[in-house]
N, CA, C and O atoms as CSV, one atom per row, in Angstrom:
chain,resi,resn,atom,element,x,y,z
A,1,UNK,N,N,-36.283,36.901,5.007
A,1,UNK,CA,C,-36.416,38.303,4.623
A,1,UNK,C,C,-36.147,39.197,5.831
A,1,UNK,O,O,-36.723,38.795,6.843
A,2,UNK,N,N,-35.635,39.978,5.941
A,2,UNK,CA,C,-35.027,41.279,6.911
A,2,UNK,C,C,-36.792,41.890,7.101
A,2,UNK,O,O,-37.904,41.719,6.603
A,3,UNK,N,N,-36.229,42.538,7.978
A,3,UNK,CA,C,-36.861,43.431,9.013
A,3,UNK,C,C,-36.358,44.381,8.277
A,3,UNK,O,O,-37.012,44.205,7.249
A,4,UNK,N,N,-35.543,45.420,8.023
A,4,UNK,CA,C,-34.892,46.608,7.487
A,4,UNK,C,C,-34.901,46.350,5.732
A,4,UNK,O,O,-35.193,45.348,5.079
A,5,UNK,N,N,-34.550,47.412,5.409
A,5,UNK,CA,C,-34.719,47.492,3.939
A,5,UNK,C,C,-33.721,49.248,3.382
A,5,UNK,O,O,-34.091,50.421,3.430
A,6,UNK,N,N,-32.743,48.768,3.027
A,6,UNK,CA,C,-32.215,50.431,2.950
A,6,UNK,C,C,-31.914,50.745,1.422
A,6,UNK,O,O,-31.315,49.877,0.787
A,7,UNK,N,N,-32.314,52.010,0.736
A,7,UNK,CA,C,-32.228,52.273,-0.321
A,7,UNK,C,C,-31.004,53.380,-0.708
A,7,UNK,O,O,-30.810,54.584,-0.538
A,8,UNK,N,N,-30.162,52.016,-1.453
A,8,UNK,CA,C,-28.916,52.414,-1.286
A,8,UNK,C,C,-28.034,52.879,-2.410
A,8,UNK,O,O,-28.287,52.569,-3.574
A,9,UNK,N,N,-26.812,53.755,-2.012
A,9,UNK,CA,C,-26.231,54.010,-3.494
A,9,UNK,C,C,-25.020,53.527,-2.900
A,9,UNK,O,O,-24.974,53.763,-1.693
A,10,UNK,N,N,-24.040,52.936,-3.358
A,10,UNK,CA,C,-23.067,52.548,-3.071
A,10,UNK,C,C,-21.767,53.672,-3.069
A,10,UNK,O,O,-20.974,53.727,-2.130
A,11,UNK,N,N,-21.702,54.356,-4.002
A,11,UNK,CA,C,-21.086,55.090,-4.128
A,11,UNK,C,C,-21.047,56.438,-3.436
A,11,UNK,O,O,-20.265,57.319,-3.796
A,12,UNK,N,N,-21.906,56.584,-2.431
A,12,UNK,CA,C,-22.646,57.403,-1.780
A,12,UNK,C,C,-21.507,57.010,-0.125
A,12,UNK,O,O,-21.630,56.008,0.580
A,13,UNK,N,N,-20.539,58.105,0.072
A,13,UNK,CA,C,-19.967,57.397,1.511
A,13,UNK,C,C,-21.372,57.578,2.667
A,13,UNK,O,O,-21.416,56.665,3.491
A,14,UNK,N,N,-22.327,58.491,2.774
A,14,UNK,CA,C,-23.235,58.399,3.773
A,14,UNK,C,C,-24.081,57.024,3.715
A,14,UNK,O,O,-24.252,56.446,4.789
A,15,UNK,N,N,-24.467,56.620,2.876
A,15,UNK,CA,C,-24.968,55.447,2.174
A,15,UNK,C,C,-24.398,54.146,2.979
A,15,UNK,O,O,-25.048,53.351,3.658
A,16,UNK,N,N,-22.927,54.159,2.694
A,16,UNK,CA,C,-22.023,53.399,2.926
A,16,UNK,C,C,-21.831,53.210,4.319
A,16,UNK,O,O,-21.684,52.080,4.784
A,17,UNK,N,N,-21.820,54.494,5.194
A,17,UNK,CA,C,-21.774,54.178,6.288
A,17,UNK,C,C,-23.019,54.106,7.357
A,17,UNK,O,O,-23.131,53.890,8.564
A,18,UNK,N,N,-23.941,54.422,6.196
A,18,UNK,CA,C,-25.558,53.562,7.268
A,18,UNK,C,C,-25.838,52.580,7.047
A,18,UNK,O,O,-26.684,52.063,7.777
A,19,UNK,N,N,-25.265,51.796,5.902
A,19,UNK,CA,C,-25.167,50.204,5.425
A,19,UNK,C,C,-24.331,49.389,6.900
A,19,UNK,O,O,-24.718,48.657,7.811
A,20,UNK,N,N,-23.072,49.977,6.514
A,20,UNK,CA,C,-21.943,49.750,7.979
A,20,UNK,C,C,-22.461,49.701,9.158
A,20,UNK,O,O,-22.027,48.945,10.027
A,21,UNK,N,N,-23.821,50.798,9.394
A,21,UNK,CA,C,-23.829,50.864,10.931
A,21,UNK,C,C,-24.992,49.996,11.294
A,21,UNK,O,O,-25.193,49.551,12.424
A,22,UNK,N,N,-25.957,49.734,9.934
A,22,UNK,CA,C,-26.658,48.675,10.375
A,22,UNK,C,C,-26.169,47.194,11.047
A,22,UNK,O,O,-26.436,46.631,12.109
A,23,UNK,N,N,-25.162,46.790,9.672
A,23,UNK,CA,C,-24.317,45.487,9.867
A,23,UNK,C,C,-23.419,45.432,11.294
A,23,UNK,O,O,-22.971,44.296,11.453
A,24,UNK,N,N,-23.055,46.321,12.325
A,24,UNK,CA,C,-22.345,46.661,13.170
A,24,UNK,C,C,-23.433,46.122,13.977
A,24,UNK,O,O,-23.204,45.076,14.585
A,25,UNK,N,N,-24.654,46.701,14.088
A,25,UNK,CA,C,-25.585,46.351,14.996
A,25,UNK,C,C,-26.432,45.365,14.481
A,25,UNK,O,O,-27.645,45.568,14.521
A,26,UNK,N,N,-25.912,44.143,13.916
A,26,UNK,CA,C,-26.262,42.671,14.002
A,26,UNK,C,C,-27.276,42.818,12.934
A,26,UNK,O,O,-28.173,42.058,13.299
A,27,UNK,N,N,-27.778,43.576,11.396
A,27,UNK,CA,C,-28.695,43.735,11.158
A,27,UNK,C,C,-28.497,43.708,9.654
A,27,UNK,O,O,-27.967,44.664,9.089
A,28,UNK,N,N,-28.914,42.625,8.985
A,28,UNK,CA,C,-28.843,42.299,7.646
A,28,UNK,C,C,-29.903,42.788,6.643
A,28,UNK,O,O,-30.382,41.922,5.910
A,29,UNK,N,N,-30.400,44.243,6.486
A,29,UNK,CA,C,-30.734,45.002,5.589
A,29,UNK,C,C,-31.271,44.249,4.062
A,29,UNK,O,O,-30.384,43.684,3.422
A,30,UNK,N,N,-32.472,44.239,3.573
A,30,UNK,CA,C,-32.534,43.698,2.081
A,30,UNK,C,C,-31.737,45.511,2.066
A,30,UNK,O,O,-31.695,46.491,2.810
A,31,UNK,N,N,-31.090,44.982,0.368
A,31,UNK,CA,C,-30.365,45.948,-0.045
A,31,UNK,C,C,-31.391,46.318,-1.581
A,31,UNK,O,O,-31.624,45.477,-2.449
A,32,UNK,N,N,-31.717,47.273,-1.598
A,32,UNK,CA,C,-31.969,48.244,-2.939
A,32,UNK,C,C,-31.225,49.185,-3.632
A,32,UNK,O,O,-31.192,50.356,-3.255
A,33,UNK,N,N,-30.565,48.752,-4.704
A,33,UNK,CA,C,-29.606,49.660,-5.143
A,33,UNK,C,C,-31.115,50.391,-6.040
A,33,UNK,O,O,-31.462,49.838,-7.083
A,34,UNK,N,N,-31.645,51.212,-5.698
A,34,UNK,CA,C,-32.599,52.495,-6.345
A,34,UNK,C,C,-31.960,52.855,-7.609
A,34,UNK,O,O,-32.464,52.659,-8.715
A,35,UNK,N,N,-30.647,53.474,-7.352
A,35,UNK,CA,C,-30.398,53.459,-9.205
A,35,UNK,C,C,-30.455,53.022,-10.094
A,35,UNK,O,O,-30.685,53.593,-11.160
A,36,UNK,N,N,-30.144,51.182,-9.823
A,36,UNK,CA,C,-30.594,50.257,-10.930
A,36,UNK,C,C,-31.996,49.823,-10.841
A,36,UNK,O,O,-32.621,49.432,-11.826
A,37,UNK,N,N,-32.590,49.907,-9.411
A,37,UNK,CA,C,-33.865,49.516,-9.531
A,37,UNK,C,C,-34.798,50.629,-8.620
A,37,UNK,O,O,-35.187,50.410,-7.473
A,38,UNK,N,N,-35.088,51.992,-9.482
A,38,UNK,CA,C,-35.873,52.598,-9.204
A,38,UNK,C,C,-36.883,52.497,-8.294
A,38,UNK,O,O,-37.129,51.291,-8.262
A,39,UNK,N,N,-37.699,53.123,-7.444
A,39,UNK,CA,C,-38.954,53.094,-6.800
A,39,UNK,C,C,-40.178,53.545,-7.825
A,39,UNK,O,O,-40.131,54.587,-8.480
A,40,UNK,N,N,-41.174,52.696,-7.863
A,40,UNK,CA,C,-42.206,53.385,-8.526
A,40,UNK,C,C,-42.635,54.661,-7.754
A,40,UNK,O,O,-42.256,54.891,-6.605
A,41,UNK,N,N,-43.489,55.507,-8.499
A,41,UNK,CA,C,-44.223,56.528,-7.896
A,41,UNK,C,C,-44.996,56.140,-6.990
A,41,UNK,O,O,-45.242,57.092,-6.249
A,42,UNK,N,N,-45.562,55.114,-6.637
A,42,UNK,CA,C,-46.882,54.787,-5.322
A,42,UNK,C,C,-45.487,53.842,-4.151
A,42,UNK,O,O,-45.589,53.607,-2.947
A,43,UNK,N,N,-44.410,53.531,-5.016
A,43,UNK,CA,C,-43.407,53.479,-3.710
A,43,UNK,C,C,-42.442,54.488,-3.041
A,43,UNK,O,O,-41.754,54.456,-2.021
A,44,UNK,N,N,-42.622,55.222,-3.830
A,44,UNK,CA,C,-41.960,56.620,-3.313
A,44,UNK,C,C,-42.808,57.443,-2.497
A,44,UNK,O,O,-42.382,58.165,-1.596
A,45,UNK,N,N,-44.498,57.278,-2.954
A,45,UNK,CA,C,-45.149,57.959,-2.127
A,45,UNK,C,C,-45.208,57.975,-0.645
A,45,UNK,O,O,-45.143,58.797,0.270
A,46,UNK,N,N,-45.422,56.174,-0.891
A,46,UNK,CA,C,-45.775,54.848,0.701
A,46,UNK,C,C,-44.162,55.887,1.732
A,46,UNK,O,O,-44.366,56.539,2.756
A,47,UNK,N,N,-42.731,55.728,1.054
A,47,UNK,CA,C,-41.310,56.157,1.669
A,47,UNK,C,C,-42.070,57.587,1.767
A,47,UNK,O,O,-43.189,57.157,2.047
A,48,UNK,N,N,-42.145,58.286,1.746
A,48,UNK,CA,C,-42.192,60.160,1.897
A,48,UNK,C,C,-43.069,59.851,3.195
A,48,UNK,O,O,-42.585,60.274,4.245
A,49,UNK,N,N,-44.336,59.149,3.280
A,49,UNK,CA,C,-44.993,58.928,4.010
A,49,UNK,C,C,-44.271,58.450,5.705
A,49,UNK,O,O,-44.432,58.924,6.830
A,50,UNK,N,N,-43.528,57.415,5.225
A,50,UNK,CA,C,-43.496,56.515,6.607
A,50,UNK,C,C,-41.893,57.634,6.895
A,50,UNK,O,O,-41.399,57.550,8.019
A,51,UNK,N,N,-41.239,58.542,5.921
A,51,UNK,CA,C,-40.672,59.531,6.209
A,51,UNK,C,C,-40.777,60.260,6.994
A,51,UNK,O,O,-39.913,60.368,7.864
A,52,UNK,N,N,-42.225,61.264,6.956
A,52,UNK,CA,C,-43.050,61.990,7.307
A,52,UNK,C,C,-42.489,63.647,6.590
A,52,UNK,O,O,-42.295,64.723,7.156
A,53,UNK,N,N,-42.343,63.197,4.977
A,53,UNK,CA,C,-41.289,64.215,4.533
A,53,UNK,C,C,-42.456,64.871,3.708
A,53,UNK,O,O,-43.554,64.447,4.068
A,54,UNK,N,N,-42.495,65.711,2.788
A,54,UNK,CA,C,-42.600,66.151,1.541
A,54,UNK,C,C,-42.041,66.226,0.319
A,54,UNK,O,O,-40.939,66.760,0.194
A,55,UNK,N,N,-42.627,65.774,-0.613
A,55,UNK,CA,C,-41.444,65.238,-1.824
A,55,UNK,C,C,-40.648,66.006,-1.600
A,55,UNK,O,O,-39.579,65.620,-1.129
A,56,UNK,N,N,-40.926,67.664,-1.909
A,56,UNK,CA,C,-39.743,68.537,-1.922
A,56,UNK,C,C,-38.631,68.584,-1.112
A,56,UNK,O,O,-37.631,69.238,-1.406
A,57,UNK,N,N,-38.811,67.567,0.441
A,57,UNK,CA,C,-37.830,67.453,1.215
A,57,UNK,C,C,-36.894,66.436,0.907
A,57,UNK,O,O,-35.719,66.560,1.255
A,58,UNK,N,N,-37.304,65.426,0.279
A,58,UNK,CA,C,-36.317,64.522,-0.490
A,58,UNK,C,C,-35.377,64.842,-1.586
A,58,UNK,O,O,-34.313,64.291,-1.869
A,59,UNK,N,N,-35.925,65.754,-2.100
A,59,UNK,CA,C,-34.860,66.415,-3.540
A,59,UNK,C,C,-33.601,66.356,-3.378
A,59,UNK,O,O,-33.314,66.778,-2.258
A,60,UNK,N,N,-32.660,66.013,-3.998
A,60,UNK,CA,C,-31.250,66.308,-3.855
A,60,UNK,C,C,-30.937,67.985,-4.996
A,60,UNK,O,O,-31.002,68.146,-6.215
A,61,UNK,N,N,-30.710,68.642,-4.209
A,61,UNK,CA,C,-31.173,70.016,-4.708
A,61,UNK,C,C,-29.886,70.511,-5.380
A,61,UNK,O,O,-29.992,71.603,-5.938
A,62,UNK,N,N,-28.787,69.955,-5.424
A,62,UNK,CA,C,-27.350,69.848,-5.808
A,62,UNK,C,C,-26.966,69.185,-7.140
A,62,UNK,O,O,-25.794,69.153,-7.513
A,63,UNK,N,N,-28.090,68.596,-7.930
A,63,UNK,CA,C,-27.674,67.117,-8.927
A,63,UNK,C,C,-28.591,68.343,-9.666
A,63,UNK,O,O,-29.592,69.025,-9.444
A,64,UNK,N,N,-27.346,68.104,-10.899
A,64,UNK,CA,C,-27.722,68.686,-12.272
A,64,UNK,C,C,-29.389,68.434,-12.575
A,64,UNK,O,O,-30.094,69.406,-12.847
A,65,UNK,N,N,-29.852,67.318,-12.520
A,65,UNK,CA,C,-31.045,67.369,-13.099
A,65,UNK,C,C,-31.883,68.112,-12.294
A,65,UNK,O,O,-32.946,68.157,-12.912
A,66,UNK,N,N,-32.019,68.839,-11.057
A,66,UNK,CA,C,-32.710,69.317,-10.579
A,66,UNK,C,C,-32.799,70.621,-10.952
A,66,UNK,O,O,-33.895,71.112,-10.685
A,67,UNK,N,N,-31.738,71.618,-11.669
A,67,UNK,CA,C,-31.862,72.764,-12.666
A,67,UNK,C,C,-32.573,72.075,-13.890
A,67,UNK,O,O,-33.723,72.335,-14.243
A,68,UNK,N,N,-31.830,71.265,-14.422
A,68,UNK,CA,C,-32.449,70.983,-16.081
A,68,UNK,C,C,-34.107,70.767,-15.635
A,68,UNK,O,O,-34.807,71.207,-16.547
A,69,UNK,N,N,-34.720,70.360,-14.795
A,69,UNK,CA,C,-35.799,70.078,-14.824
A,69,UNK,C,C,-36.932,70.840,-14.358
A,69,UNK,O,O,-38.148,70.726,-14.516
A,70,UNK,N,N,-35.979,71.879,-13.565
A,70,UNK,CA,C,-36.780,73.596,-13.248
A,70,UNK,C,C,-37.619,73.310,-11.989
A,70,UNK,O,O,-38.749,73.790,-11.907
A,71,UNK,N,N,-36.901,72.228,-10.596
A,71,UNK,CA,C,-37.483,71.700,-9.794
A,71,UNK,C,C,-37.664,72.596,-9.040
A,71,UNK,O,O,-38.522,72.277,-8.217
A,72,UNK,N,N,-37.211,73.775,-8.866
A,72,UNK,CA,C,-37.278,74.750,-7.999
A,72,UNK,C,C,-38.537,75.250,-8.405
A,72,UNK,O,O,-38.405,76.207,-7.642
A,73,UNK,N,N,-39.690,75.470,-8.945
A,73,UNK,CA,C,-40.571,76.068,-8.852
A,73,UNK,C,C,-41.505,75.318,-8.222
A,73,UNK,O,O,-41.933,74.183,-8.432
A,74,UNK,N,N,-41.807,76.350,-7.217
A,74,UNK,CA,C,-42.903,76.480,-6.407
A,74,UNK,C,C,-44.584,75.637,-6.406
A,74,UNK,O,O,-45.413,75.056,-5.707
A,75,UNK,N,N,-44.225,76.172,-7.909
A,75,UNK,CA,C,-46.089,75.423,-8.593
A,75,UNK,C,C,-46.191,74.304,-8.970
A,75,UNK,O,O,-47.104,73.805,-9.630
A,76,UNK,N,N,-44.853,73.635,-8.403
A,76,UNK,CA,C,-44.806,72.048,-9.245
A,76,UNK,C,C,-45.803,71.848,-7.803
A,76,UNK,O,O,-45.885,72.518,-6.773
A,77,UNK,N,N,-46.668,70.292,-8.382
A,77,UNK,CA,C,-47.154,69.466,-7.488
A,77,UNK,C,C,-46.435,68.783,-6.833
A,77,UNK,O,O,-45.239,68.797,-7.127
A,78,UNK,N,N,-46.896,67.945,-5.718
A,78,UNK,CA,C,-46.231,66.541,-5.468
A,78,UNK,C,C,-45.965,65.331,-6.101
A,78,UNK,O,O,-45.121,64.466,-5.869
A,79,UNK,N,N,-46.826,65.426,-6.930
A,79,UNK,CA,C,-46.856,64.661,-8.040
A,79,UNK,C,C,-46.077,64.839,-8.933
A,79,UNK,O,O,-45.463,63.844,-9.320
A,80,UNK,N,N,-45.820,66.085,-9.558
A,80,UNK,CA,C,-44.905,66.105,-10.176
A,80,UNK,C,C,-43.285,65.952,-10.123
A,80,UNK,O,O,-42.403,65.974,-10.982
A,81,UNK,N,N,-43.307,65.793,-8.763
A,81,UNK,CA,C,-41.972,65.740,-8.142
A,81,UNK,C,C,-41.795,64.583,-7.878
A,81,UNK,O,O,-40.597,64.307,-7.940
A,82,UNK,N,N,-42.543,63.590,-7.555
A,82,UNK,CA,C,-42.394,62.435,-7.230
A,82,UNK,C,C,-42.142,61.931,-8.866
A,82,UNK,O,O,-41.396,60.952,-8.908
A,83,UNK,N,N,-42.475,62.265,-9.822
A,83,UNK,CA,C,-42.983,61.159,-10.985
A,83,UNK,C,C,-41.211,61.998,-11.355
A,83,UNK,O,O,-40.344,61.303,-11.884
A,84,UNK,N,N,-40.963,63.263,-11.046
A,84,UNK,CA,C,-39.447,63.996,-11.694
A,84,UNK,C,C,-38.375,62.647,-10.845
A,84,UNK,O,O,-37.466,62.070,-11.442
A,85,UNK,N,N,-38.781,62.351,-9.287
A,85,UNK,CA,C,-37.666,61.344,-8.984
A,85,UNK,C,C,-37.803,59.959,-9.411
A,85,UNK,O,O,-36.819,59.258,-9.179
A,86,UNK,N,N,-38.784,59.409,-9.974
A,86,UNK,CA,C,-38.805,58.231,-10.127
A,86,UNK,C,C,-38.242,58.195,-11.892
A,86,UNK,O,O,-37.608,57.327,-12.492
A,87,UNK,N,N,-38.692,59.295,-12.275
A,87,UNK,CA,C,-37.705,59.413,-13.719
A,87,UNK,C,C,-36.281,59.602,-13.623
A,87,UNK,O,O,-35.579,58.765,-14.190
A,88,UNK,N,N,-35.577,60.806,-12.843
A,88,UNK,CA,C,-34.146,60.310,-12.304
A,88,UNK,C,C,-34.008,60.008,-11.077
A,88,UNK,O,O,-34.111,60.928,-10.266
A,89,UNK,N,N,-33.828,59.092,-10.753
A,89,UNK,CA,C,-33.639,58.398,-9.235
A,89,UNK,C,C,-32.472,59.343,-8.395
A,89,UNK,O,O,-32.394,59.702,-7.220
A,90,UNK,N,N,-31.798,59.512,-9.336
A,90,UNK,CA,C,-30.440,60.385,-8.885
A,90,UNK,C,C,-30.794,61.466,-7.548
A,90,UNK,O,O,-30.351,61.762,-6.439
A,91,UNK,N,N,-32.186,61.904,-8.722
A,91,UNK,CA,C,-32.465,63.086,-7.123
A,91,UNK,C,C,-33.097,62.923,-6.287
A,91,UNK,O,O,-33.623,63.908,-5.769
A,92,UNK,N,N,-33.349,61.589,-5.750
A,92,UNK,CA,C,-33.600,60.719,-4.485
A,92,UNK,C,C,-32.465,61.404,-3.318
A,92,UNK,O,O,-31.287,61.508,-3.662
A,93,UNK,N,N,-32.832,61.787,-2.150
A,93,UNK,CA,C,-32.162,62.089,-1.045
A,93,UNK,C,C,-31.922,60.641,-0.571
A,93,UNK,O,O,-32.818,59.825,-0.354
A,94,UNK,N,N,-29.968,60.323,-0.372
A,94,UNK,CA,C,-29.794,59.352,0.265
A,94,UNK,C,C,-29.110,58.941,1.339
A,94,UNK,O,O,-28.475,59.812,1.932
A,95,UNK,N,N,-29.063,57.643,1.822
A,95,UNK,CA,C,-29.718,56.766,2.059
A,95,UNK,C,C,-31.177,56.636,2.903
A,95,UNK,O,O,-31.439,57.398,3.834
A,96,UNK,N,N,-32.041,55.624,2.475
A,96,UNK,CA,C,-33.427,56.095,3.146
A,96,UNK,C,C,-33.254,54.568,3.568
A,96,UNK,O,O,-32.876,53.710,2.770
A,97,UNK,N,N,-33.659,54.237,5.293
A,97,UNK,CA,C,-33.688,53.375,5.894
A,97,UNK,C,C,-35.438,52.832,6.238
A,97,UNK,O,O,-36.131,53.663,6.825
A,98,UNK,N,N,-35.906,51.861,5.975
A,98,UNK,CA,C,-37.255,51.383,6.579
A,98,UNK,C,C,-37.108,50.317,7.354
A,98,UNK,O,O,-36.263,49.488,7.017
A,99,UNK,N,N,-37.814,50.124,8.436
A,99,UNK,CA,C,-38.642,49.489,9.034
A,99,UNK,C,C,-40.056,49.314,9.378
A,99,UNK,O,O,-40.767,50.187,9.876
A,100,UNK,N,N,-40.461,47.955,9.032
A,100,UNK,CA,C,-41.938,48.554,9.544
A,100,UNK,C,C,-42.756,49.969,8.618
A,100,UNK,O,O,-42.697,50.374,7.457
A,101,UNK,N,N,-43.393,50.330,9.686
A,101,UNK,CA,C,-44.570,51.662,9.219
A,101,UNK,C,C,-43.516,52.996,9.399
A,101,UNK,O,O,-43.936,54.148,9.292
A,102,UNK,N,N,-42.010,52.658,9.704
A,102,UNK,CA,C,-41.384,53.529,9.965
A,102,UNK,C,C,-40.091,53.746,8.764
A,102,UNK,O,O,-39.571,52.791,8.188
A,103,UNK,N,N,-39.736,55.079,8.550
A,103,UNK,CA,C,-38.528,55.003,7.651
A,103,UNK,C,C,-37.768,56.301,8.235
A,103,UNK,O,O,-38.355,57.239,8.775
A,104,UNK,N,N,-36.402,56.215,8.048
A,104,UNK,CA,C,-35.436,57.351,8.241
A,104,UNK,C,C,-34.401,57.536,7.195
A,104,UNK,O,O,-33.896,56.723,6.421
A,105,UNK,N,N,-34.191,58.933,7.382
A,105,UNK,CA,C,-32.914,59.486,6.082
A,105,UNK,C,C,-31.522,59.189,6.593
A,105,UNK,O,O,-30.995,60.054,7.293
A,106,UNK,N,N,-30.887,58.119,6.342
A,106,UNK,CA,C,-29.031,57.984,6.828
A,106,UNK,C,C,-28.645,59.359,7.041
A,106,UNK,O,O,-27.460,59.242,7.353
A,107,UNK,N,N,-28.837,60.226,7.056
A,107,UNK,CA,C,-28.089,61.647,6.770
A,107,UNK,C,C,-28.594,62.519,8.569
A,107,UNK,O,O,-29.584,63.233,8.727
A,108,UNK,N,N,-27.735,62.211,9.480
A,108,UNK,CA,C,-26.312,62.076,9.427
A,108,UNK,C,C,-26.671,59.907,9.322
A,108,UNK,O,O,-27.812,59.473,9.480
A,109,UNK,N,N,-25.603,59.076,9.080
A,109,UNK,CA,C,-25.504,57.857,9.535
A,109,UNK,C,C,-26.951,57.285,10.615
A,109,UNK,O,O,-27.948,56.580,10.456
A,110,UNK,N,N,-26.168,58.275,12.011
A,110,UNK,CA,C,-26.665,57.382,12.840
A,110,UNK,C,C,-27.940,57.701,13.343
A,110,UNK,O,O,-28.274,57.608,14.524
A,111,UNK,N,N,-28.786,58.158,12.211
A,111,UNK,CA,C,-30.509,58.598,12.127
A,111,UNK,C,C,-31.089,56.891,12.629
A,111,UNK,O,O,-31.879,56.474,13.475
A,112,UNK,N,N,-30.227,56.274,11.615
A,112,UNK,CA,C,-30.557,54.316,12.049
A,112,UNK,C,C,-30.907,54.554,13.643
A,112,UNK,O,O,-31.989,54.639,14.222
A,113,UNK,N,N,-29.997,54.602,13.957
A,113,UNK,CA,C,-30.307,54.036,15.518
A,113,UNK,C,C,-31.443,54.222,16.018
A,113,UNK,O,O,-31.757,53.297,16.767
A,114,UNK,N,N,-32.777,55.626,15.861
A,114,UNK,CA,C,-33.855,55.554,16.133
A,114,UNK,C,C,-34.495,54.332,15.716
A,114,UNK,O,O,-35.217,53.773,16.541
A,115,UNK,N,N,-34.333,53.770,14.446
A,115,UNK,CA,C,-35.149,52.826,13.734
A,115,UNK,C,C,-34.219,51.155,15.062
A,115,UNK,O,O,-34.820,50.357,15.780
A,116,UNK,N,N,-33.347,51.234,14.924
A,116,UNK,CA,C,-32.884,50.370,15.773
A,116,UNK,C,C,-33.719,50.082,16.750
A,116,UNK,O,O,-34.431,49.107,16.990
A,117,UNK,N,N,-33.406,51.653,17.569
A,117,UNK,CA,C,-34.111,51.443,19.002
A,117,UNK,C,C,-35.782,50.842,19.196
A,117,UNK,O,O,-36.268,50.353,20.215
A,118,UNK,N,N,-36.304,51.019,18.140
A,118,UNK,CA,C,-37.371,51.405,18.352
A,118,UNK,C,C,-38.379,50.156,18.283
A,118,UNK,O,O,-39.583,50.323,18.477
């Protein structure tokens, strides 16, 4: 089992090239394709956490479902935002890299390398 763990969309070129930059630096990643296999809500929580994000910072604020679902208001909980991404995964911000008690956003790529270094 890997040390790293990256939650991935394939189709995603940022995705693609923090997959790349792991494998470059000798590092065989378990792979999670999240779209087909979702994060529960208490695993999305554990990721925001070792993030150090706020759901709302994960949103992909660009993907249709985030109008249809009226994510922009203010008065939603965390909860409710977390349980809105684990219903469409889509608006998962990606790629999200873990190690350890630690996780980083691919965005740019070479965010990895902290997790590398570290």
């Amino acid at each position: 089992m890997s040390d790293y763990t990256i939650y991935h969309n394939p189709r995603c070129s940022k995705s693609r090239q923090t997959l790349q930059l792991l494998e470059e630096n000798g590092i065989e990643a378990e792979v999670i394709r999240y779209l087909e296999t979702p994060p529960d809500a208490a695993t999305l929580a554990e990721l925001l956490e070792k993030l150090g994000l706020e759901p709302r910072q994960l949103l992909r604020k660009g993907e249709a479902e985030y109008k249809e679902l009226g994510l922009a208001d203010s008065s939603l909980s965390d909860d409710d935002l977390i349980k809105a991404m684990v219903a469409a995964p889509k608006l998962i911000e990606r790629p999200i890299v873990v190690k350890g008690a630690r996780a980083v956003l691919g965005r740019p790529p070479e965010n990895v390398l902290e997790l590398i270094a570290s």
